[in-house]
N, C-alpha and C positions, 0 to 999 in steps of 0.2 A: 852700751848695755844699759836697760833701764834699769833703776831698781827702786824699789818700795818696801819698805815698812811695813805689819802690819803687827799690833801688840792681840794676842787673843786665849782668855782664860777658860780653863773648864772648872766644873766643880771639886771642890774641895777635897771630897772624897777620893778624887784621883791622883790627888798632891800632887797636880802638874802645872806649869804654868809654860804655855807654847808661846815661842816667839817665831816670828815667817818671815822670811824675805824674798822676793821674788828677786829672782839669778837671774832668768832674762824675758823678756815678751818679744821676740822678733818679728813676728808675722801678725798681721792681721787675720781676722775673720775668715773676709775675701780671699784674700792671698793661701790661705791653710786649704792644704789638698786634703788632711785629716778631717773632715767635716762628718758629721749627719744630719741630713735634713729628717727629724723624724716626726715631720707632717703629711711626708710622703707615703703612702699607701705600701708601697712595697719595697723598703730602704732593706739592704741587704746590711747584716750584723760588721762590722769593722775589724779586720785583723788587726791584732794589738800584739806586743811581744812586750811582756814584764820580767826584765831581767830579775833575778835576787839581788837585794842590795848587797851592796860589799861593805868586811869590815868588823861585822858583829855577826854571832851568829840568829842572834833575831831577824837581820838583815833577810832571810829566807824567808822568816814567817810574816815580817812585813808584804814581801813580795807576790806573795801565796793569798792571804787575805785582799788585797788588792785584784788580783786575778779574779777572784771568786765573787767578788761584787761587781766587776765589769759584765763578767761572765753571764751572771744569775740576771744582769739589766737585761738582757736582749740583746742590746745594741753593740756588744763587740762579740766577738772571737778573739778567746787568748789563745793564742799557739803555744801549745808543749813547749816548754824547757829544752826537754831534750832535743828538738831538733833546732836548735840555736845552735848557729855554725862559729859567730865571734863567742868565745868563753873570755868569764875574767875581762870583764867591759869596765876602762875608766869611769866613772862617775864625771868626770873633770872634764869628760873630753869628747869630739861628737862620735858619735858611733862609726864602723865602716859600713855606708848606707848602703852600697850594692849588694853586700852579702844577707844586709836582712830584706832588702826588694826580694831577693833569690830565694825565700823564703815565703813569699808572701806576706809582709809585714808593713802594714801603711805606717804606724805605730811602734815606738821604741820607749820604754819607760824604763830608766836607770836609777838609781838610787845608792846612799852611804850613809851608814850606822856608824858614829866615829863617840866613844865615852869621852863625856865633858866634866869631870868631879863624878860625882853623885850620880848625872842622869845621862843621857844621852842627844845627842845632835842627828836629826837626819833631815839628809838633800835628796831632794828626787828632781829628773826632768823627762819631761814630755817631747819625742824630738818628733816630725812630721818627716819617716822615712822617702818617702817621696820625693820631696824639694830637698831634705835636706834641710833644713832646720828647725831649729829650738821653739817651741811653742810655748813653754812657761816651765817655770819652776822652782821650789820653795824648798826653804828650810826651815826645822823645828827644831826646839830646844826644849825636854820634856824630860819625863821618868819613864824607867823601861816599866813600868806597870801600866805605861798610859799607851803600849806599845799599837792594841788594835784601834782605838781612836783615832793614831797617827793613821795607819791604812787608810780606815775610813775617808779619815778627811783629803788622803791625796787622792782616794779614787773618786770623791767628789767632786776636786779642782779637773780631773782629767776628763771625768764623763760633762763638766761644765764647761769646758774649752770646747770640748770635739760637740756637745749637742747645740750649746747655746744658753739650755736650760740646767736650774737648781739643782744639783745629787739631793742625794736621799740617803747613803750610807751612812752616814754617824747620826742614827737614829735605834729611835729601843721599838718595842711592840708589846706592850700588856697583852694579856690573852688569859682564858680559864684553861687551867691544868689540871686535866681530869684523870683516876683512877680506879678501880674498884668497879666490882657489878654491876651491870647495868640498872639494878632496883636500889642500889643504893651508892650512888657519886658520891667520889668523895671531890670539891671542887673547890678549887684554891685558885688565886689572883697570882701569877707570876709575868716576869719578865726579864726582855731579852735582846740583847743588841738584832738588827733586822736580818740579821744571815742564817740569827738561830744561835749562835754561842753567848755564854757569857748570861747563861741561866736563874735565876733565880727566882725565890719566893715572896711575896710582899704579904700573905698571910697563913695561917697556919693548919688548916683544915678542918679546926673544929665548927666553925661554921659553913653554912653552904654559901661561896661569895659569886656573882657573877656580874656581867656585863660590864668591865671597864671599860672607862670613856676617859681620853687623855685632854686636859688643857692643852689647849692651842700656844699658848703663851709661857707655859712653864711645865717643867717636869714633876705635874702632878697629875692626878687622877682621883674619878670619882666611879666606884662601883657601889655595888646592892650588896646585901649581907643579911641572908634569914638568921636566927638563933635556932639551937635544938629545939626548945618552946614551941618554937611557931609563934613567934611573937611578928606581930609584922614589920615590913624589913626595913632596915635601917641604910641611909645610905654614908659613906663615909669617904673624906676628901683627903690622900694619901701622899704625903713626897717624898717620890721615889728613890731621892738619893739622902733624904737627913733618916726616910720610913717615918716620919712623924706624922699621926692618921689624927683626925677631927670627926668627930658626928654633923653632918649636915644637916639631919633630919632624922624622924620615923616617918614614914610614909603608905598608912595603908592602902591598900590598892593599887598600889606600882606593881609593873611589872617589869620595867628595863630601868636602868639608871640614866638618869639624867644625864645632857649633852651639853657643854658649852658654846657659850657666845664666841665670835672669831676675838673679841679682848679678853676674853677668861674672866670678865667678872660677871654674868649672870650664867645659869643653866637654863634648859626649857626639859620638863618632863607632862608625862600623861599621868592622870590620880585620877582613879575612881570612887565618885561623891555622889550618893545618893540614888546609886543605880546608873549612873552616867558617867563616861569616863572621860575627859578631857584634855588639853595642853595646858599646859603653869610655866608661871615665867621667876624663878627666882632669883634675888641679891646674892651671890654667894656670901659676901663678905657680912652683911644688913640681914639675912634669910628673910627678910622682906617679899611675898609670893600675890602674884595676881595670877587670876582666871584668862584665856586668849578666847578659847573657844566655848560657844554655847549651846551646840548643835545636837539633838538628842542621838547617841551611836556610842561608836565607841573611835578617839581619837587617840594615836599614839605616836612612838615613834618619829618626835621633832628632831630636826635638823636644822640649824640657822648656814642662811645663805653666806660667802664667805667675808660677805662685804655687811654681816650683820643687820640688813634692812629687811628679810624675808626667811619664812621660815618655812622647809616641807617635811609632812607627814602623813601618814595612813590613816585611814578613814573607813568605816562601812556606812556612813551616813545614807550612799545612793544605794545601799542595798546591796554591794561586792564591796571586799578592801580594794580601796584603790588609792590614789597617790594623789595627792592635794598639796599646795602652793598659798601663805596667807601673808599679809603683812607680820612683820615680827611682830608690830604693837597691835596683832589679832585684827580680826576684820580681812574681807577681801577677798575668803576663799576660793581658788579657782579650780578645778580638777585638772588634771595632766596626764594622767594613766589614762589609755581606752585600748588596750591593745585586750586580747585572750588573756583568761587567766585573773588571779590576785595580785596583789602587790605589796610590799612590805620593805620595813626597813632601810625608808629612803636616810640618803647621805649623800649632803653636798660636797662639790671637791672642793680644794683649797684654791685654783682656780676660778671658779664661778663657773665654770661650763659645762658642767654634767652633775647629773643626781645619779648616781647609784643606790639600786635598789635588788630584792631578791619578787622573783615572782614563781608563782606555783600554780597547781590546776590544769596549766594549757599543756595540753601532752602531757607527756611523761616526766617524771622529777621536778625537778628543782629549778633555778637559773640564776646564775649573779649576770646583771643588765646594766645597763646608764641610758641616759636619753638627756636632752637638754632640757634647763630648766621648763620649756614652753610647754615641752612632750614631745615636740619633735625629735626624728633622728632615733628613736629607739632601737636599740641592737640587744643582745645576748652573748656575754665575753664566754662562761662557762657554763655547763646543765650536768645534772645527775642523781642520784639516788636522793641525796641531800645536799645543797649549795648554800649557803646562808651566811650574814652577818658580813658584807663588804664594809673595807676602811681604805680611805686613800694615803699612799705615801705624801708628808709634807708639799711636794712638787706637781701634785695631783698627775700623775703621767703612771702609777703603777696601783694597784687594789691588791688590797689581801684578803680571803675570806676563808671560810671554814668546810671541809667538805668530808662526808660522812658516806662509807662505802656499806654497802650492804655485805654480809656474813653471808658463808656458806649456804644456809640457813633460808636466805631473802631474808633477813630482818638487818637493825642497827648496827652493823660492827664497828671499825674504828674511823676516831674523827682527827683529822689534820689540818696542817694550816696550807693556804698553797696561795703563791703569788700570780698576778697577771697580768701583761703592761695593755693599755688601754687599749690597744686594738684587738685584744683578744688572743696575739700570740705569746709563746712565752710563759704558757705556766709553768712552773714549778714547785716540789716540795716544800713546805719551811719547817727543818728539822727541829723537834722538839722532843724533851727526854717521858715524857707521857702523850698519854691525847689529849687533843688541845683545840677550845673551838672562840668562838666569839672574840676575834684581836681586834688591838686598837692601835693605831701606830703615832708616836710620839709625832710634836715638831721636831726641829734639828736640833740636835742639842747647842744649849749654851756655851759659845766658845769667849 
């Protein structure tokens, strides 16, 4: 049996300190009949059966939380509980495999809550019902406060065995949480583990705050923030876990908040100067600011490529917004949008392989899209009344954006978040305790 070591801290505020050890690796890659290939156009979702752990009774809500993230990926099928024919499954010991083939269950995930002092211990494994054996499996040493993190991260290790590729679940989502009449928002910066739970506020509603935009590199963020005044808006650079907020700037003539560098120490924004609206490139740390573009229109909405050498944005320069490609160090402009319609609010993934954007005009509504950097390959993940404001999960394989249904009425009614894995299938809700539009979704948290 191999085993490995692996020492890994979260923040403070969670007073945990996890320690892992991987229990066994038997199989390769190759060898694992649990696989997804999900480059394949038509990969059919994976039955998976996640026992509750045994032992504690968190051990349930471990197990529960875990489901729900496999689930909400796409890529598996969890099977009900209830029709699990073995109850009261060793942790220790491998499963009876026939009984869960007889099930349809390629996938067995066990687990044990055992109190160590103070906090708790839990083991989970991953078995491959199929062959019959052990794919991986780890244990943590932690505090039961720190219990949904634990999920997260083992349904990361499991959706990273069976795909190949990074999880995404022990991540947050900044987002605007809106209430109140439509003539008068009331809009606060909140955030939230990526399933939706574990809610809260980062500001307090007496201003109007919008557009968070999360570091790539740390658990911070930079959104916009008018005063009652009308004073022009201030943007301010926030840690979500100490909530110690800094002034970035005032910036008259913003409209979105600035976006970071893939190393989190510059932003790129648009300001409007002198009747021309532009891209800015700032120090965060120095707020040292240059000019990129010089073109008379109106240029917004940067995004840096994720290997930091290129930046895309929106343009009405040609006379339509459309979607523009430059060197980061300005210069170079090249358009990429020509399809119908406008284009807006490009956003690179964290891969380098696609810009997500929204476009409007062509037909009816809305559309959240991607295309490759060049422009080829354009597609349409979602459309409707209103679609707006995509963000890629850290692993760039899933978008979230905001979507706004029409009332009774045909006008504005309510706005939500809804996820979508890159091929377009697989949206769903992301539950939130108001309306909620414009998210931003964290890196993976700091372990």
């Amino acid at each position: 049996m191999n085993k490995k070591r692996f020492d890994m801290m979260i923040p403070r505020h969670l007073a945990a300190i996890f320690c892992a050890l991987a229990l066994a690796v038997a199989t390769t890659p190759a060898e694992a009949q649990l696989t997804i290939d999900i480059n394949k156009p038509n990969f059919e979702p994976k039955p998976i059966a996640i026992v509750d752990f045994a032992g504690d009774r968190i051990g349930a809500e471990i197990a529960s939380i875990i489901r729900n993230d496999l689930q909400n990926s796409g890529l598996f099928r969890s099977i009900p509980p209830g029709s699990f024919v073995q109850q009261n499954v060793n942790p220790n010991a491998p499963p009876r495999f026939p009984e869960w083939r007889g099930i349809g269950a390629e996938g067995v995930v066990v687990g044990q809550v055992t109190q160590v002092g103070g906090g708790i211990k839990v083991d989970f494994r991953l078995w491959d019902a199929v062959i019959g054996t052990q794919l991986t499996g780890m244990s943590y040493n932690t505090q039961p406060a720190s219990m949904r993190r634990i999920a997260h991260i083992i349904a990361d290790a499991i959706y990273k065995r069976v795909t190949g590729e990074e999880g995404y679940f022990d991540t947050r989502v900044a987002y605007v949480a809106e209430n109140g009449p439509l003539n008068n928002r009331v809009k606060r910066i909140a955030i939230m583990d990526q399933d939706g739970a574990a809610n809260r506020y980062l500001t307090d509603g007496r201003t109007l705050a919008l557009t968070p935009r999360f570091s790539p590199t740390l658990q911070e963020i930079v959104y916009m923030a008018y005063a009652e005044d009308r004073s022009p808006p201030r943007v301010y650079l926030q840690n979500v876990e100490s909530n110690r907020r800094e002034l970035l700037g005032n910036f008259p003539g913003m409209s979105f908040a600035p976006r970071f560098s893939p190393d989190g120490t510059r932003v790129a924004m648009s300001l409007s100067e002198n009747g021309n609206t532009d891209i800015y490139e700032m120090d965060v740390r120095g707020r040292g600011r240059r000019q990129l573009t010089f073109t008379p229109g109106i240029d917004t909405s940067p995004s840096y490529s994720n290997d930091g050498t290129q930046i895309a944005f929106n343009s009405d320069r040609g006379g339509t917004q459309q979607l523009y490609v430059m060197s980061a160090g300005g210069g170079g402009e090249r358009r990429i949008s020509f399809g119908e319609g406008r284009y807006a609010t490009p956003v690179w993934s964290p891969r380098g392989d696609y810009i997500a954007f929204t476009k409007f005009g062509a037909g009816s509504g809305f559309g959240i899209g991607v295309m490759r950097p060049d422009g080829s390959g354009e597609r349409l993940l979602a459309n409707g009344f209103l679609v707006e404001g995509p963000t890629w999960a850290p692993n760039g394989r899933v978008l979230m954006f905001f979507r706004q249904q029409p009332n009774s009425a045909g006008r504005a009614g309510s706005v939500t978040l809804h996820a979508i894995d890159i091929t377009g299938r697989f949206e769903r809700q992301v539950p939130t305790p108001t309306d909620a539009s414009d998210p931003a979704w964290s890196p993976l948290i700091p372990q």
